[in-house]
BALO-507613 format. One record per residue (C-alpha): x, y, z; residue number from 1. Coordinates in Angstrom, 2 decimals. Layout:
% residues N
<px X&py Y&pz Z&num NUM> $
...
END
This chain:
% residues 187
<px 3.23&py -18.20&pz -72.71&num 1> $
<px 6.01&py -16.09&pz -73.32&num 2> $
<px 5.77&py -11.79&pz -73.93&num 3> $
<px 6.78&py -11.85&pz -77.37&num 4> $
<px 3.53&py -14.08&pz -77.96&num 5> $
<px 1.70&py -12.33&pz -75.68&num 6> $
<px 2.33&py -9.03&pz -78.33&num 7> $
<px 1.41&py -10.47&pz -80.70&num 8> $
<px -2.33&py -11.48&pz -79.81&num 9> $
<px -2.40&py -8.27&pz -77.60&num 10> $
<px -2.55&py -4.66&pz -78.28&num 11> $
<px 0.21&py -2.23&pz -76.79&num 12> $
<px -2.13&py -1.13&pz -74.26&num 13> $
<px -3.30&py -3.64&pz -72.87&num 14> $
<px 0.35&py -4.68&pz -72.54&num 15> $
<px 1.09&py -1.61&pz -70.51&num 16> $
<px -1.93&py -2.15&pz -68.50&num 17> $
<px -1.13&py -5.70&pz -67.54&num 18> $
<px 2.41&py -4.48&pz -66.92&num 19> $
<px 1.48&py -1.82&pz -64.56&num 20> $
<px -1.02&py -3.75&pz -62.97&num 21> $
<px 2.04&py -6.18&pz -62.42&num 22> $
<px 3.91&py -3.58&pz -60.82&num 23> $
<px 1.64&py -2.33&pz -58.47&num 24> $
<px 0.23&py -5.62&pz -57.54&num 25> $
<px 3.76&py -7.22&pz -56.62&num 26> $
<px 5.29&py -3.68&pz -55.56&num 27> $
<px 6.09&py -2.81&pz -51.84&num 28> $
<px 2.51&py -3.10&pz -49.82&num 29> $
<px 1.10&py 0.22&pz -48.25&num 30> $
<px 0.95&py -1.64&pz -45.59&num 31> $
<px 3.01&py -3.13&pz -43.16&num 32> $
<px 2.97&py -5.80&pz -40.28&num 33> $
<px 4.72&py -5.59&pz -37.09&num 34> $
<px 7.13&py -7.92&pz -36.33&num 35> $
<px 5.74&py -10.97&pz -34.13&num 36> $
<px 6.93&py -11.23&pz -30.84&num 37> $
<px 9.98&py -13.45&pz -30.27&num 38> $
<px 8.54&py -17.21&pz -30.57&num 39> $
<px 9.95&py -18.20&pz -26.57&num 40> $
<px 7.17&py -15.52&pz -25.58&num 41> $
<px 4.50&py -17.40&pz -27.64&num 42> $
<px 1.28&py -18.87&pz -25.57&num 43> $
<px -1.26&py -20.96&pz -26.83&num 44> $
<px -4.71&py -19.29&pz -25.30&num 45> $
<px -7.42&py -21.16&pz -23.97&num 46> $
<px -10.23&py -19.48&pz -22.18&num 47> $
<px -10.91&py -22.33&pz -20.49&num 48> $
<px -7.62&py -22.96&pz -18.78&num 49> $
<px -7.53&py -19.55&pz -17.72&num 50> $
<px -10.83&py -19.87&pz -16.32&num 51> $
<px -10.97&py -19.59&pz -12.53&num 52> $
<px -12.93&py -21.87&pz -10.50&num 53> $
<px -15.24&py -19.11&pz -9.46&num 54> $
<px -16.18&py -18.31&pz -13.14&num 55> $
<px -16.63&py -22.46&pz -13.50&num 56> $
<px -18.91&py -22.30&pz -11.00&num 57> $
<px -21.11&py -18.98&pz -11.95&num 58> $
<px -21.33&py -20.37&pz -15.20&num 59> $
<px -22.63&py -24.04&pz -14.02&num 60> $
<px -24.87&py -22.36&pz -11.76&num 61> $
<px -26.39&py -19.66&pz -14.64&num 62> $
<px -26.89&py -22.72&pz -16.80&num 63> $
<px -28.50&py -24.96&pz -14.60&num 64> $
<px -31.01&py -21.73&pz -13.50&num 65> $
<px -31.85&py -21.14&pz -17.43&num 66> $
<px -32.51&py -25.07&pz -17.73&num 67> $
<px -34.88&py -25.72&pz -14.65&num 68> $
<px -36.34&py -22.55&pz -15.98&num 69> $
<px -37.05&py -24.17&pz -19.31&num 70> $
<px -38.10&py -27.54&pz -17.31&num 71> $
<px -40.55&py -26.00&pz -15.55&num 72> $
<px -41.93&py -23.90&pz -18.78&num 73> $
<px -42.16&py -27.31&pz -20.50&num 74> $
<px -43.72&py -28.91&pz -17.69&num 75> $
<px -45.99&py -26.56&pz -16.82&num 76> $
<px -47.38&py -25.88&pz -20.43&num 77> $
<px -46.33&py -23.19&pz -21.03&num 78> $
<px -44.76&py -23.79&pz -23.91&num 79> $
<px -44.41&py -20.38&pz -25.53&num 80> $
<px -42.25&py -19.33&pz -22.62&num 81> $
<px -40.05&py -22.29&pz -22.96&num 82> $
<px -39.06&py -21.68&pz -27.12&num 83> $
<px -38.36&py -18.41&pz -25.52&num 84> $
<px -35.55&py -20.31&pz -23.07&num 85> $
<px -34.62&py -22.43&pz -26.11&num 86> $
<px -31.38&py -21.26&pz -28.88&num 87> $
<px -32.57&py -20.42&pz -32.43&num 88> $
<px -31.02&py -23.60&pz -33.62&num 89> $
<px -33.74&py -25.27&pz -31.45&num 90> $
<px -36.15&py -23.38&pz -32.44&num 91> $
<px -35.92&py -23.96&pz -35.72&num 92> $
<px -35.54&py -27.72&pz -35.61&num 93> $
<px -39.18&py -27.57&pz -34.16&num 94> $
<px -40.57&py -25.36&pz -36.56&num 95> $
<px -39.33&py -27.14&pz -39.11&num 96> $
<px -40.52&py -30.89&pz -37.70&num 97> $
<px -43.89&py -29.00&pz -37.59&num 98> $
<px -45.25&py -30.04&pz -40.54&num 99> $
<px -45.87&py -26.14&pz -41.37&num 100> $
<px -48.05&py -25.76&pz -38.09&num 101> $
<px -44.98&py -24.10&pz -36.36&num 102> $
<px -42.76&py -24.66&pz -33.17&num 103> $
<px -45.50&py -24.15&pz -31.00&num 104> $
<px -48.18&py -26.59&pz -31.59&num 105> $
<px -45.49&py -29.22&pz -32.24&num 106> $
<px -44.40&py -28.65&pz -28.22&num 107> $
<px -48.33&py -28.14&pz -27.34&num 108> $
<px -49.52&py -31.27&pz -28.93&num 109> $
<px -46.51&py -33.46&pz -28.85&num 110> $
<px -46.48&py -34.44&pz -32.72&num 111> $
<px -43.61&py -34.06&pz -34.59&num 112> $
<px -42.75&py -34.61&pz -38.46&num 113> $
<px -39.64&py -36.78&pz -38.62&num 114> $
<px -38.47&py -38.60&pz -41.89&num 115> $
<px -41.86&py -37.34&pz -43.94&num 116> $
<px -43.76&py -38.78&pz -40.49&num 117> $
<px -45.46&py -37.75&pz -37.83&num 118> $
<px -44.39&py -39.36&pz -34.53&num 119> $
<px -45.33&py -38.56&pz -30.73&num 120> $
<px -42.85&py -37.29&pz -28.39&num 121> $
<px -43.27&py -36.02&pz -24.64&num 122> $
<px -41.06&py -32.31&pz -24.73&num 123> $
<px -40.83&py -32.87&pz -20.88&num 124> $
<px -39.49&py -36.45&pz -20.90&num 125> $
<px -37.59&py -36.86&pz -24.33&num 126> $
<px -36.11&py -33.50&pz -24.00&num 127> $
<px -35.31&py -33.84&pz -20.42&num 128> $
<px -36.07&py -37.00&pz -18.46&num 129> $
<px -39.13&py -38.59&pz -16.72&num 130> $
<px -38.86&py -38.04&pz -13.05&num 131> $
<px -36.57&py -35.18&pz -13.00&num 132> $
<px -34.56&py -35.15&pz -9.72&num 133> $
<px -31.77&py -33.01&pz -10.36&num 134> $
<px -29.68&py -30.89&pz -12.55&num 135> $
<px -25.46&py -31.62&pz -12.52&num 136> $
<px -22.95&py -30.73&pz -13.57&num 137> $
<px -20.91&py -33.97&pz -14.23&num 138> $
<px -22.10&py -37.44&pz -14.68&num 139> $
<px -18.58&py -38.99&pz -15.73&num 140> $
<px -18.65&py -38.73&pz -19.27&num 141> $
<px -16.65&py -36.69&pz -21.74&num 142> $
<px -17.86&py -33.56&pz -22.53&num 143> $
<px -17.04&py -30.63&pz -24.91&num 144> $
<px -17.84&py -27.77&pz -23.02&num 145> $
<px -16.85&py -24.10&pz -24.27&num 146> $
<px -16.88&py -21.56&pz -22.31&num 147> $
<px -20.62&py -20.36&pz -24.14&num 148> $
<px -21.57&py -24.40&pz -24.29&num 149> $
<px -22.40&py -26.33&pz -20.79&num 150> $
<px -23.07&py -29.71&pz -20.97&num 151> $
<px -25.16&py -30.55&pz -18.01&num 152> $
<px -26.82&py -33.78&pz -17.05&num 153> $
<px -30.94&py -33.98&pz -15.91&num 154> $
<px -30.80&py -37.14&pz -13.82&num 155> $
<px -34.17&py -38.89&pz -12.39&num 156> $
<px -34.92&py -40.95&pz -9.49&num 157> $
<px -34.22&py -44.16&pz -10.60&num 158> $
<px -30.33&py -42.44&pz -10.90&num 159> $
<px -30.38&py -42.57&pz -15.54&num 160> $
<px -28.97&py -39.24&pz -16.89&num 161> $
<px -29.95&py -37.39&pz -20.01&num 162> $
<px -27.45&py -35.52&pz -21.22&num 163> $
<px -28.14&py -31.64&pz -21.54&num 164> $
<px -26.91&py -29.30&pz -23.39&num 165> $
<px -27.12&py -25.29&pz -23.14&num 166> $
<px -25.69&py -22.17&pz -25.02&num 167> $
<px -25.02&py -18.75&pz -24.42&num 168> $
<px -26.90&py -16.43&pz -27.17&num 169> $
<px -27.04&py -13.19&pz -27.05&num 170> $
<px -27.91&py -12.19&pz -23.93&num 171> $
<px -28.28&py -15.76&pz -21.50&num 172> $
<px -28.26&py -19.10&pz -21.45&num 173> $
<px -30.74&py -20.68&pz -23.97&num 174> $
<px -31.50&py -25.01&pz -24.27&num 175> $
<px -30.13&py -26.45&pz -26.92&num 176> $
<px -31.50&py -29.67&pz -28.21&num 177> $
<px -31.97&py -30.03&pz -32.46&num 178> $
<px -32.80&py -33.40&pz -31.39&num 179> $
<px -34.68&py -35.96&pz -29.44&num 180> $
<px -34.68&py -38.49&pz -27.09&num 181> $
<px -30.70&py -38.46&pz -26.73&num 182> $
<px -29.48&py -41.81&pz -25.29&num 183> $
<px -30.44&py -42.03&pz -20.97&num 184> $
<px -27.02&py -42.42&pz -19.60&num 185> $
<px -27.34&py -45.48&pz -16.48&num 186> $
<px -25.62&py -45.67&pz -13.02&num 187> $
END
């Protein structure tokens, strides 16, 4: 649409109005950017290459200390201290498999709402593993670790793996599992 048509289903001040509006909107900004640095001195940055192997290992070791911690919670029964060692994303996959009874009694009595249905589960064996031996680090898959995401591996002592995973929230490491029974990795 041209101006001339534009006037003449338009009133002269709302012409001006659009045309100042035009002006100040596609004017000089009152702001302005740096240049960028010359692109030779560009870097890609990735925390986790310029991790050292010192920081690997603190934060292997952290993890693994917030997910025995959580083991032993679930194993023990005490399952209100153990959603306390699990991420909010966790948490709120149980409490809402619960069937409106809440996170709690879903870990307590091992029933959980899935599809509509209520099916068992044990939290210690289908969120861990059966037999727990020990925590690693590796177990020669691919993993997609951050440097707030460890994927660790809970392996029992017939030597099948269960893959792990924790996050960093807020102020530690927390298990992360929004799921069940994830596949037992073999020798």
């Amino acid at each position: 649409m041209c101006w001339k048509s534009m006037a003449k289903y338009s009133s002269p001040a709302a012409l001006l109005c659009l045309s100042l509006w035009t002006l100040v909107g596609c004017g000089p900004s009152l702001y302005e950017l740096p240049a960028p640095p010359p692109a030779d001195t560009w870097r890609a940055f990735d925390r986790q290459l310029e991790e050292t192997e010192e920081e690997r290992v603190r934060r292997f070791l952290a993890a693994k200390s917030a997910a025995i911690q959580a083991f032993a919670a679930l194993q023990g029964g005490e399952f209100e201290e153990a959603l306390g060692l699990m991420s909010q994303e966790t948490r709120n996959f149980f409490e809402d498999s619960s069937g409106g009874r809440g996170a709690l009694v879903v870990l307590q009595t091992g029933l959980i709402m899935v599809a509509g249905e209520e099916s068992r589960f044990d939290p210690v064996a289908d969120i861990f593993i059966e037999d727990l031996q020990d925590i690693r680090d590796d177990f020669g898959q691919s993993e997609a670790e951050t440097p707030r995401r460890k994927e660790l591996y809970a392996i029992s002592r017939s030597g099948k793996a269960r893959k792990i995973v924790m996050i960093f929230e807020a102020d530690g490491w927390r298990l992360h599992s929004p799921f069940l029974k994830t596949p037992l990795l073999g020798p």
